[in-house]
C-alpha positions as CSV (number, residue, x, y, z in Angstrom):
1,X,0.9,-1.0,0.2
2,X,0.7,-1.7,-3.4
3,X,1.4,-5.0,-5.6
4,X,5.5,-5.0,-6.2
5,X,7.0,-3.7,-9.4
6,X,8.1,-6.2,-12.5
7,X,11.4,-7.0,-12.9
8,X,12.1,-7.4,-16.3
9,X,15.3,-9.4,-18.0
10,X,17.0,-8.8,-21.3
11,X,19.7,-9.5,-23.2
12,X,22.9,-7.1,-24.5
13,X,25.9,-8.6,-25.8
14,X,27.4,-11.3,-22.8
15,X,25.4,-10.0,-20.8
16,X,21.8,-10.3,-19.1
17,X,20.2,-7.5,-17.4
18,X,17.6,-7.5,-14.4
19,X,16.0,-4.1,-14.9
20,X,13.4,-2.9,-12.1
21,X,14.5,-3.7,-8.6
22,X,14.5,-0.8,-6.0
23,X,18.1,-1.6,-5.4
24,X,19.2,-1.3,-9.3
25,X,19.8,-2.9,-12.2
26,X,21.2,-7.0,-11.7
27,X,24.0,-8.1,-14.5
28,X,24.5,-11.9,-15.0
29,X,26.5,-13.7,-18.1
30,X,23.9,-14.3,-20.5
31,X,23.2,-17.6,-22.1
32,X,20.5,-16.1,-24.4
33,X,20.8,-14.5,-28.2
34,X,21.5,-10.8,-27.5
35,X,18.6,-8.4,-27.7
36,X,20.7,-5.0,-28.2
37,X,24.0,-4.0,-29.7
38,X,26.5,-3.1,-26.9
39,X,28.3,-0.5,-29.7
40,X,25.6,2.2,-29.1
41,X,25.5,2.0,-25.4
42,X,29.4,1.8,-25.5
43,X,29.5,5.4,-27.6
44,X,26.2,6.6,-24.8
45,X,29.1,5.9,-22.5
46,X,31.6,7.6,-24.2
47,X,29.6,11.0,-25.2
48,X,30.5,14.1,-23.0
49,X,26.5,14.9,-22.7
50,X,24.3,12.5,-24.7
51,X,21.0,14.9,-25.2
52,X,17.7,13.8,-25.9
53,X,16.3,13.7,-29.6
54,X,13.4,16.0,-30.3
55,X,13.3,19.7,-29.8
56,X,12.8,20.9,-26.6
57,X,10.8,24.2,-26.1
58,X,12.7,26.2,-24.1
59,X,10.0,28.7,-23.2
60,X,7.3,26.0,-21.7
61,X,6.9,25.7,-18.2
62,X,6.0,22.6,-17.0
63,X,3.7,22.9,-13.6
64,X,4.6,20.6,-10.8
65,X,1.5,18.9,-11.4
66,X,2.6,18.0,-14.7
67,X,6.2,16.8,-13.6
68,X,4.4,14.3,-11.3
69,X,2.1,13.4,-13.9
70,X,4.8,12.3,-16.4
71,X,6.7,10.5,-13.2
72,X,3.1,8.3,-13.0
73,X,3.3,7.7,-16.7
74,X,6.9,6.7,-16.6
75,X,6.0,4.5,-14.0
76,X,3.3,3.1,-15.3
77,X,4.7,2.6,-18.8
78,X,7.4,0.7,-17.5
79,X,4.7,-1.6,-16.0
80,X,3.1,-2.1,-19.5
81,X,6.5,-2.7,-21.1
82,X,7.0,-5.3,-19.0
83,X,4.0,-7.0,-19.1
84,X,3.7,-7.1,-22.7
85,X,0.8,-4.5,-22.8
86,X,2.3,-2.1,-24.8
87,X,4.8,-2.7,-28.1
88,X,8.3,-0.9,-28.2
89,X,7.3,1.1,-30.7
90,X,4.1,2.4,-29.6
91,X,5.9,4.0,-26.6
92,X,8.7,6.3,-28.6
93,X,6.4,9.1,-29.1
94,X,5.5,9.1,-25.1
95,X,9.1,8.7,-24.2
96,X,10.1,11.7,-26.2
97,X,7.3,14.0,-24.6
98,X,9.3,13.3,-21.3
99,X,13.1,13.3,-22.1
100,X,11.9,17.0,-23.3
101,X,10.1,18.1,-20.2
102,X,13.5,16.5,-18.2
103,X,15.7,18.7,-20.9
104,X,13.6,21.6,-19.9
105,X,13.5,20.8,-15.8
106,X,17.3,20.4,-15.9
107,X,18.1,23.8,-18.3
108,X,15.6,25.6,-16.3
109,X,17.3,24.4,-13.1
110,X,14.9,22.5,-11.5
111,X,16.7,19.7,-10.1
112,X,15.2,18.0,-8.0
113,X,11.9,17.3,-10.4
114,X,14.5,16.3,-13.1
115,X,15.6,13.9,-11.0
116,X,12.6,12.3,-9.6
117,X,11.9,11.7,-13.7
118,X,15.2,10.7,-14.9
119,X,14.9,8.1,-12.3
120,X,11.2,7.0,-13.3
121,X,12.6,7.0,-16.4
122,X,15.4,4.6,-15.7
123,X,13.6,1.4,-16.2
124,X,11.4,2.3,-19.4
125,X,15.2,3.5,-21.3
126,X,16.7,0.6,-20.3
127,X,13.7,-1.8,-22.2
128,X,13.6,0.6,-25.0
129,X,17.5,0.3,-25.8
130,X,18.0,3.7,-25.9
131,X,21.2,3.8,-24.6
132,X,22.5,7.9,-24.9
133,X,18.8,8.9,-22.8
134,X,19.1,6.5,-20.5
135,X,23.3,7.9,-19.8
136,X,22.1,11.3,-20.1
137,X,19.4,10.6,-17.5
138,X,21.6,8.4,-15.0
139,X,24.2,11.9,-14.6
140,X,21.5,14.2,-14.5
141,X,20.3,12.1,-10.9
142,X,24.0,11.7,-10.1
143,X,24.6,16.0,-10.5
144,X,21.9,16.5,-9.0
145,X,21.6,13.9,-6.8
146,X,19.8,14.9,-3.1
147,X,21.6,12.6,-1.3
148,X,24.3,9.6,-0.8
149,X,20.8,7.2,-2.0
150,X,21.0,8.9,-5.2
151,X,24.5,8.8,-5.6
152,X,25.3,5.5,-4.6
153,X,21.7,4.4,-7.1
154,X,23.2,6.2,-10.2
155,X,27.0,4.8,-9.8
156,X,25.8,1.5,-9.3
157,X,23.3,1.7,-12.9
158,X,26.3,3.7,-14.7
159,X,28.6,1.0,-13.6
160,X,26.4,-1.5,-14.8
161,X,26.2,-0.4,-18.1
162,X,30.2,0.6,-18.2
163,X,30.3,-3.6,-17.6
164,X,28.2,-4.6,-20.3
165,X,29.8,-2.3,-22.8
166,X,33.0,-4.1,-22.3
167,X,34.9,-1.1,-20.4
168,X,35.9,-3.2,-16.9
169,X,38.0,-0.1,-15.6
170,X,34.7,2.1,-15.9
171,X,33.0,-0.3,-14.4
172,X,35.4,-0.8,-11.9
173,X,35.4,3.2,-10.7
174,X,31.7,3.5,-10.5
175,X,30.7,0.4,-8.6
176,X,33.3,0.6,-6.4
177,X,32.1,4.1,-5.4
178,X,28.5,3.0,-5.0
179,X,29.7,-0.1,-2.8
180,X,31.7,2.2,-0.5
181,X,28.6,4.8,-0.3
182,X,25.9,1.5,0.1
183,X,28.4,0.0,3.0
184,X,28.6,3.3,4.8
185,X,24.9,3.8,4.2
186,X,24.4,0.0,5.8
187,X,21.5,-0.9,3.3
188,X,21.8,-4.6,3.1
189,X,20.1,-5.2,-0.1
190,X,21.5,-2.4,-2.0
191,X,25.0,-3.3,-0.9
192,X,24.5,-6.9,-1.8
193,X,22.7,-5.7,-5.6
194,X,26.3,-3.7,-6.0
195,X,28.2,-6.5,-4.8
196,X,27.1,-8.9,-7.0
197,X,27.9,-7.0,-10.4
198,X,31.4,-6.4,-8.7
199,X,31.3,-10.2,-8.7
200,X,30.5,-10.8,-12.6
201,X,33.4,-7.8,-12.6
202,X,35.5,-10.0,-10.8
203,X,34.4,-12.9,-13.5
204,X,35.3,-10.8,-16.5
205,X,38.7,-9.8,-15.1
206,X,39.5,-13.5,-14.6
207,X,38.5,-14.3,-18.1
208,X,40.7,-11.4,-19.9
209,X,43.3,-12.9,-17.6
210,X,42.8,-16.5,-18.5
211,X,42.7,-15.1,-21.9
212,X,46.3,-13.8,-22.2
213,X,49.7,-15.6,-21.4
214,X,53.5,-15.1,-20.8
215,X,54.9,-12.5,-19.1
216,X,52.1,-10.2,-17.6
217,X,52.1,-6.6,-19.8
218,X,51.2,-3.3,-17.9
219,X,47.3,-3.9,-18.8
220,X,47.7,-7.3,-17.1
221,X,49.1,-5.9,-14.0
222,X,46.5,-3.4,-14.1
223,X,43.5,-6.1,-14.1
224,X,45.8,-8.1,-11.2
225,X,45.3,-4.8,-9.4
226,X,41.5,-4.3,-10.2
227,X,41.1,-8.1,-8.4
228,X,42.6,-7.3,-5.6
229,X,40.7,-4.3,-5.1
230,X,37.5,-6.1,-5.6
231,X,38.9,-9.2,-3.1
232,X,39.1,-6.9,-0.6
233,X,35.5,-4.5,-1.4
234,X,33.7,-8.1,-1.2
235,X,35.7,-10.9,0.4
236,X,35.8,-14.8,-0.6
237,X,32.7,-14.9,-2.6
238,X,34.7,-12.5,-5.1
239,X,37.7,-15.0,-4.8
240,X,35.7,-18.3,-5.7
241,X,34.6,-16.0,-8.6
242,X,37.9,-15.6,-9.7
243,X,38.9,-19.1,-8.8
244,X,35.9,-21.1,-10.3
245,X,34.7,-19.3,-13.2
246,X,30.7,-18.5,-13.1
247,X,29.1,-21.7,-12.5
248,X,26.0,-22.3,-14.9
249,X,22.4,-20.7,-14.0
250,X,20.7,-24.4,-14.2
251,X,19.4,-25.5,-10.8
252,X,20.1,-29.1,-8.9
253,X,23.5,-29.8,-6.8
254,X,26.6,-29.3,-8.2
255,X,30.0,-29.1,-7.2
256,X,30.9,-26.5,-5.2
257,X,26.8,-25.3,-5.3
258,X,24.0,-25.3,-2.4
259,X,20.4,-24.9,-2.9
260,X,18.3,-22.0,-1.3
261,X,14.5,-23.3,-1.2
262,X,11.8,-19.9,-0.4
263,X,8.5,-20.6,0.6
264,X,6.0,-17.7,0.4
265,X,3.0,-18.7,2.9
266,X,0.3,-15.5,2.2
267,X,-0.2,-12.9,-0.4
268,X,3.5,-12.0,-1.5
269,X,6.6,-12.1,-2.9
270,X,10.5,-13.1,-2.2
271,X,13.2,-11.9,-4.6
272,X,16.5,-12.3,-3.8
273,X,20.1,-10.8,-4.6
274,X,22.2,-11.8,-6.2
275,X,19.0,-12.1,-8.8
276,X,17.4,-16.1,-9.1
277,X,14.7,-16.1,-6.3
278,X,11.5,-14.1,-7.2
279,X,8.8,-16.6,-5.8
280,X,6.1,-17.4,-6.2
281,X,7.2,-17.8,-9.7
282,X,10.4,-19.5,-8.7
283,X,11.4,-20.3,-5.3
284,X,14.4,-22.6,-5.7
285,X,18.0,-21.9,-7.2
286,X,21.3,-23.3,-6.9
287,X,24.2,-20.6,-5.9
288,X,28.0,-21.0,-5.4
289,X,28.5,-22.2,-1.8
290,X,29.1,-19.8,0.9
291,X,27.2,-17.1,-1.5
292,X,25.9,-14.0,1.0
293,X,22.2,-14.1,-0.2
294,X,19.8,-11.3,0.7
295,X,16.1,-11.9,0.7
296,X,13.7,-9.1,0.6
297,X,9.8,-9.9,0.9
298,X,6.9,-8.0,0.0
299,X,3.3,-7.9,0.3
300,X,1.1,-7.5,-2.7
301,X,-1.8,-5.3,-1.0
302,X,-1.8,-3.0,2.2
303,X,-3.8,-5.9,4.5
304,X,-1.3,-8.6,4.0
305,X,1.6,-7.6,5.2
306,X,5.0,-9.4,5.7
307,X,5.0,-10.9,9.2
308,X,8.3,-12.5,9.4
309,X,10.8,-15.2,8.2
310,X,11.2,-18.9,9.3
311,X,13.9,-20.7,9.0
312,X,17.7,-20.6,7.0
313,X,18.7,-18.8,10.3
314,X,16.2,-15.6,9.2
315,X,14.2,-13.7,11.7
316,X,12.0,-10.7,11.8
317,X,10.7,-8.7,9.3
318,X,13.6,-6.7,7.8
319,X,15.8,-8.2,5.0
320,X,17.0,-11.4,5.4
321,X,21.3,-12.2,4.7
322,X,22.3,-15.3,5.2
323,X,25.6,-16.9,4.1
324,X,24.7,-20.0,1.4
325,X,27.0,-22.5,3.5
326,X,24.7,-25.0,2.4
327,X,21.5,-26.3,1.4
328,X,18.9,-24.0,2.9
329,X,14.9,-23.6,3.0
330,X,13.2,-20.2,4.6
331,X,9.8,-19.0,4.8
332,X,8.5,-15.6,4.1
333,X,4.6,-15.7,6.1
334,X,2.5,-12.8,5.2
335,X,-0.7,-12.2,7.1
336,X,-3.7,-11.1,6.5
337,X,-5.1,-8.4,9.0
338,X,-7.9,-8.4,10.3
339,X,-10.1,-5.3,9.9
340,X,-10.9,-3.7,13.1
341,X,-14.6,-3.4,13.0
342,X,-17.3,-3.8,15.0
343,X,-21.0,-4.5,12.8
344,X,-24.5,-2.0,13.7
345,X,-27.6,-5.0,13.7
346,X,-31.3,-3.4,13.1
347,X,-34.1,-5.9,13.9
348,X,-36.7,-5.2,11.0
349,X,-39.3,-3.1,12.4
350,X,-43.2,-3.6,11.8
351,X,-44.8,0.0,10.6
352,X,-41.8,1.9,10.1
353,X,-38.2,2.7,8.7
354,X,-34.9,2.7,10.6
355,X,-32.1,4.8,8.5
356,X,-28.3,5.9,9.1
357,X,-26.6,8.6,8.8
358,X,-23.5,6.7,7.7
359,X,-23.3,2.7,6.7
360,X,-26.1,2.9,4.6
361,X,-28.6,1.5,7.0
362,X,-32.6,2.0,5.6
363,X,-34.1,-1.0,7.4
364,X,-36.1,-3.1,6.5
365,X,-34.4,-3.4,3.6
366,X,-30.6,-3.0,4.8
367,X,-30.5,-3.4,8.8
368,X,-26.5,-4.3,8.8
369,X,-23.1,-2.2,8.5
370,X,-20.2,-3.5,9.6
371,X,-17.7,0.1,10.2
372,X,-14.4,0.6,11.8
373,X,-14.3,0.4,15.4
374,X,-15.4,3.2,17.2
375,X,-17.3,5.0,14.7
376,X,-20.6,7.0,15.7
377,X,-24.1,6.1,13.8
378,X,-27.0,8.5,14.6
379,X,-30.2,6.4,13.8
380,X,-33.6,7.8,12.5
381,X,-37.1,6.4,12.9
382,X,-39.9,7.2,10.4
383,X,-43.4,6.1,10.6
384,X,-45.5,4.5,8.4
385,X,-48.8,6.2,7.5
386,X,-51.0,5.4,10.2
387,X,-48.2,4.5,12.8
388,X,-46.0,6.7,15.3
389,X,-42.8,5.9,16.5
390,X,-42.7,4.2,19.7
391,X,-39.9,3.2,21.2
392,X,-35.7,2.5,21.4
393,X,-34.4,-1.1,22.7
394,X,-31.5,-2.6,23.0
395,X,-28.5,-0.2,22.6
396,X,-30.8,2.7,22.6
397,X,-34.0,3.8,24.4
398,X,-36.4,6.2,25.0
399,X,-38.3,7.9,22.3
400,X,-35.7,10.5,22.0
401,X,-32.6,10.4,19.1
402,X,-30.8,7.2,19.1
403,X,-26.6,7.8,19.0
404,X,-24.5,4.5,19.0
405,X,-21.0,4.6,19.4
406,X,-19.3,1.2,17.4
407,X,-17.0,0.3,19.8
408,X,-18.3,-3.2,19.7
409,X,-20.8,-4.8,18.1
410,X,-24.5,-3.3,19.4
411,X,-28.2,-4.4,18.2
412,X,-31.4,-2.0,18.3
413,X,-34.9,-2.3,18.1
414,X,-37.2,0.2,16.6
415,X,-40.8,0.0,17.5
416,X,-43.8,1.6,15.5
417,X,-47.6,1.7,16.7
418,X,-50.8,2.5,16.1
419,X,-51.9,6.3,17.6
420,X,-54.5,6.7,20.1
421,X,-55.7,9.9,22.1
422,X,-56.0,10.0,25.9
423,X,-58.5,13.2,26.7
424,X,-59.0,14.8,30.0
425,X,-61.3,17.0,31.5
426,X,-61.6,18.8,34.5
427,X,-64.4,19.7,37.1
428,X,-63.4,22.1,40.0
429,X,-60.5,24.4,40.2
430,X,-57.6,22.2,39.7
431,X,-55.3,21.6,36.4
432,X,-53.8,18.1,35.1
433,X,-50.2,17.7,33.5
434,X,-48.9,14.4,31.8
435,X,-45.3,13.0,32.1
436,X,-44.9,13.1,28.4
437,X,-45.3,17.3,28.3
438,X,-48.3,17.5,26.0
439,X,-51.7,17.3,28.3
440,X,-51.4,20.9,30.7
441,X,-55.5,21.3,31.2
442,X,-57.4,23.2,31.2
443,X,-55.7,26.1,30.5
444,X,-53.5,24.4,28.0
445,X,-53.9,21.0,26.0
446,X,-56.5,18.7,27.7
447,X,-55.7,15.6,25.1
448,X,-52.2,14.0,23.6
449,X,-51.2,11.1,21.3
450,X,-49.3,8.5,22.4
451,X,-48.6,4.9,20.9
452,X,-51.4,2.1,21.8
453,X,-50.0,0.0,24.3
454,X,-47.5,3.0,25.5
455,X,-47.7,4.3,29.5
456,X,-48.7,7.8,30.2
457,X,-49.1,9.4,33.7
458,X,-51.7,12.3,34.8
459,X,-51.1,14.4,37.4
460,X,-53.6,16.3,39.9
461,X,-52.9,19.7,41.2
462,X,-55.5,21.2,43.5
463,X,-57.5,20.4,45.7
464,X,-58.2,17.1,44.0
465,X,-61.3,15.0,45.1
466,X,-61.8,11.8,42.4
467,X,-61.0,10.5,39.2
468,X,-63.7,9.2,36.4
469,X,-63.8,7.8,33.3
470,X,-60.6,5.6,31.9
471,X,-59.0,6.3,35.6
472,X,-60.3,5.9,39.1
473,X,-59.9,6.5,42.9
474,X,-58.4,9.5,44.9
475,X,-55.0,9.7,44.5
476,X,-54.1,12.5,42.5
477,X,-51.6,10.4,40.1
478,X,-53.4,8.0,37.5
479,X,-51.2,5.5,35.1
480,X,-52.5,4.5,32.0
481,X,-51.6,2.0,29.0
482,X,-54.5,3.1,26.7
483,X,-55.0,0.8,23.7
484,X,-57.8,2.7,22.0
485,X,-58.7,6.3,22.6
486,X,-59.6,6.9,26.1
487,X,-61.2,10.0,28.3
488,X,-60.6,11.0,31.8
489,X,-62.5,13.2,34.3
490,X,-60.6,14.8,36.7
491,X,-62.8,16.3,40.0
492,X,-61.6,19.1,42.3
493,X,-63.6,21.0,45.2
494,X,-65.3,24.1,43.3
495,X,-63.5,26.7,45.7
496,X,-65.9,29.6,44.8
């Protein structure tokens, strides 16, 4: 699993923006100077079909290789926007090559690429203020969107940006719809992203209430309507909205406030929506009492994965909602796993090599792997000059190949000797054979090599009398553990 994706903030008009999180973007009164001019987004808004600037070649045809290139790069630019990497300006001219390949995908009617780059693109528009691309991208994934995800995704961003351009009825049509798609969808942390801009809806209806008085007017009436429609999408937490204005973003107790503490024990990270908790860099905030919180947690690499929360009334690994009823501390424990290997041990042999075929075993150097569990090594012995391979131990033996199955740790020994030669001859009508195939006298081989200090076995066939030389006596078997050359006589009744 891979690291989780920046969340970046920034400032437009009233408003701050949370741009980045799977669920869409966050909105939250802003207590910072203003970054962008609302007016441009407002006339984006406004536009029948905002179109990308540039001149899009209508004849190219853009492989699907190439679609899913510029989907990385999108991705991947976003990344270096937010961390600074890359300045504004230096990432116009990429933009551009990509809002003309999605002009192209979507004239040319391929939809569903279009909209796998309008929503890469999402992100990157949003931190480049370019307000008419980023509109024009959000209805191309909401025509063509492939399912209710999409739908919901792109109604919840347009409504969004219909809320910071100061047009609460737009706002109003679009994130209703996406609430009533995310709630029949049951996504808990989607629905709780959409919810909490139709809070800070909620906020500014109050405050264009509050901001006009005698007699209620038509547009009044309307805004009382809005409310109540909102009161009932999103319960009591939309009513203490309305009730107690915003709150500030500071943290420590405060009327009417309770605390949610996150510890993150492991490699990962907690964010939280509404947006305040993205530990480890911040792991406390205060929210209005009786706030529905949903914490998400995710792992920064694929071996530490989220085990499960503690605490705060959270449990197992999904997301975590929890009612803010008051002060409240949960941990988020991510574990490392532990690999399932099994480790291959050489014992440095004396004379001779020991190699793998996978592992990179060439002992004596490198006599160790440690693989995954289960996997087959096929071992190799090679002689020094001089030396012969003698023998297998351990998880192998015999002389012969040497296969080991890792399904648990396993040692072998390799031994290497010095060659000798055992020779035979034979008297009489009568022949000699060795256990290891390579004496068959006299009308085949009458001498073989073996390793000095290794057992051979001759065998009499005939009408066998004695044995001389490096064996003895009458039995027609003879066991030897030469360690220098050695000769044997073998004696059988002359039967002409």
């Amino acid at each position: 699993m891979q690291p989780a994706d920046p969340i970046v903030s920034l400032s437009v008009g009233r408003y701050r923006l949370e741009v980045g999180a799977t669920a869409g973007t966050l909105i939250a009164h802003s207590h910072a100077p203003p970054e962008g001019d609302v007016a441009p987004l407002a006339q984006a808004l406004e536009q029948k079909r905002p179109v990308t600037p540039g001149e899009s070649i209508q004849g190219t045809v853009d492989s699907a290789a190439d679609v899913t290139t510029a989907v990385e790069q999108a991705v991947a630019l976003f990344k270096d926007l937010a961390a600074g990497r890359i300045e504004p300006r230096d990432a116009s001219a990429r933009v551009d090559l990509m809002l003309d390949m999605l002009e192209r995908l979507d004239s040319q009617g391929r939809w569903e690429e279009a909209r796998r780059l309008a929503r890469a693109l999402n992100g990157v528009l949003a931190l480049l203020f370019r307000w008419a691309e980023l509109v024009r991208s959000l209805k191309v994934v909401r025509a063509h969107a492939e399912g209710l995800g999409d739908i919901a995704w792109s109604e919840h961003e347009l409504g969004t940006l219909h809320l910071v351009a100061g047009d609460p009825a737009g706002a109003n049509r679009r994130l209703e719809e996406a609430e009533r798609i995310r709630r029949e969808l049951g996504n808990e942390a989607e629905l709780a992203a959409t919810q909490h801009n139709l809070r800070v809806l909620c906020r500014e209806l109050r405050e264009q209430l509050d901001s006009q008085s005698g007699r209620p007017t038509g547009r009044q009436l309307l805004l009382l309507g809005a409310a109540a429609v909102l009161l009932l999408l999103i319960g009591g937490v939309a009513g203490a909205a309305l009730g107690h204005g915003d709150g500030d973003d500071n943290d420590g107790v405060q009327t009417g406030r309770a605390r949610l503490a996150v510890q993150s024990d492991g490699a990962g990270s907690v964010t939280s929506v509404p947006a305040g908790i993205s530990c480890p860099d911040r792991c406390q905030r205060s929210f209005p009492r009786d706030s529905v919180i949903v914490l998400a947690a995710r792992p920064n690499a694929a071996d530490t994965p989220f085990a499960g929360w503690r605490g705060g009334g959270c449990q197992g690994t999904g997301g975590c909602k929890l009612t803010l009823s008051g002060d409240r501390t949960v941990t988020a424990t991510f574990k490392a796993i532990e690999a399932d290997t099994a480790t291959l041990h050489i014992d440095p042999p004396v004379n001779g090599t020991v190699t793998s075929d996978t592992g990179g075993i060439a002992c004596p150097q490198a006599c160790e792997a440690t693989l995954v569990r289960g996997t087959p090594v096929a071992l190799t012995a090679v002689a020094n000059k001089g030396f012969m391979f003698g023998e297998w131990g351990e998880a192998c033996t015999g002389s012969g190949p040497c296969n080991v199955t890792l399904d648990a740790d396993r040692r072998v020994t390799a031994t290497f000797v010095a060659p000798v030669t055992v020779s035979v001859s034979v008297s009489g009508d009568g022949t000699v054979t060795s256990d290891r195939g390579g004496i068959e006298c006299p009308s085949g081989a009458c001498s073989e090599v073996v390793g000095a200090g290794q057992q051979i076995t001759l065998t009499a066939d005939g009408e066998f009398r004695f044995w001389g030389g490096a064996c003895g006596g009458e039995t027609p078997s003879c066991t030897l553990t030469p360690v220098a050359d050695a000769t044997v006589r073998a004696v059988f009744t002359d039967v002409d």
